[in-house]
N, C-alpha and C positions, 0 to 999 in steps of 0.2 A: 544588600544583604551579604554577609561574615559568607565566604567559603567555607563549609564544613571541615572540621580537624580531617586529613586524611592518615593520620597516626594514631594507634593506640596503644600505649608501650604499657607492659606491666614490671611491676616493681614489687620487692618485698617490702612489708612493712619499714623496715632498718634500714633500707637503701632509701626509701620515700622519705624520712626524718631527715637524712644525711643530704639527700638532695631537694631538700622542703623549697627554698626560695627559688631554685632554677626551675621547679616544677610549676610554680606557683608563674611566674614569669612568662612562661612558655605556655601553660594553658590558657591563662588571660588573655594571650596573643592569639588563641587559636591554632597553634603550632602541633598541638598531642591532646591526647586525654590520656588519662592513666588509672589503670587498674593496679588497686593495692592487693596485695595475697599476703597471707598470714599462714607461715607454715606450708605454703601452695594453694591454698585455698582461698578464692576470690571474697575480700571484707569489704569494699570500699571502690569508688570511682573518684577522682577529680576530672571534672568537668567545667566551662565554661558555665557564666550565672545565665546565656543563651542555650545554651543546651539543658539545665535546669528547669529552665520554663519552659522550653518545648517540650520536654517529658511529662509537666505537669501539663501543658496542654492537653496532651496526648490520651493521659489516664485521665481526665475530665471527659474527655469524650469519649475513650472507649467508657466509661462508668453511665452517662447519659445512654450511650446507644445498646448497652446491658440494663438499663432500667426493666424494658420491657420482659425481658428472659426472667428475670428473678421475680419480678411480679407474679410472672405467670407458674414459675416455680412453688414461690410460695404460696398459690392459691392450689394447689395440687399435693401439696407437701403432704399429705395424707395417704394419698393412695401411690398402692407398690409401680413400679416400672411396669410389672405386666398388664393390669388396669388401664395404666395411660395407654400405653400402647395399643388393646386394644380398644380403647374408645377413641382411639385418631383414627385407628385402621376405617373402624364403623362413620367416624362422620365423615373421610375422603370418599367412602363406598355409596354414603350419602348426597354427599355433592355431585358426585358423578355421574348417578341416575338423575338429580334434576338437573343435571344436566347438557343430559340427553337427553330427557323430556322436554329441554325449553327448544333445545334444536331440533326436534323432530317436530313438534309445532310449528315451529318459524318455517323448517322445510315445507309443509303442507300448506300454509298458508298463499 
């Protein structure tokens, strides 16, 4: 496995055109990445096509491992914040007495 870039150099848009092929060169090598700014303000990264696909790895899987969240979001998506909240308070308050009721059973047994 590629050693990670340990460079990230940024550039302005007009320095990035003027130095397009040494960039180009150098990131392929894994040598930099480089963040483009426009005016100071970050437009653009060049990246290796390995760090490309680990990124998309990455939001694959955070997106599968938020499936759940947004589910459960959108099955609530009606009722205000204070609602939810208290119908979690009510069913932790609920589990909690059964269960203390199953342990103080099991104790007596």
């Amino acid at each position: 496995m590629r050693e990670r870039a340990s460079v990230t150099q940024t550039l302005q848009a007009s320095d990035a055109r003027v130095q397009w092929d040494s960039i180009l060169d150098d990131v392929s090598r894994g040598e930099r990445r480089v963040l483009v700014e426009k005016d100071g303000v970050p437009v653009a990264a060049i990246v290796t096509t390995e760090d490309l696909k680990r990124l998309d790895t990455l939001e694959a899987a955070r997106d599968e491992a938020f499936q759940a969240l947004w589910r459960t979001g959108e099955a609530f998506k009606d009722q205000s914040p204070e609602q939810i909240e208290r119908d979690v308070a009510a069913a932790i308050q609920a589990a909690r007495v059964k269960r203390r009721a199953e342990q103080s059973r099991a104790a007596t047994r």
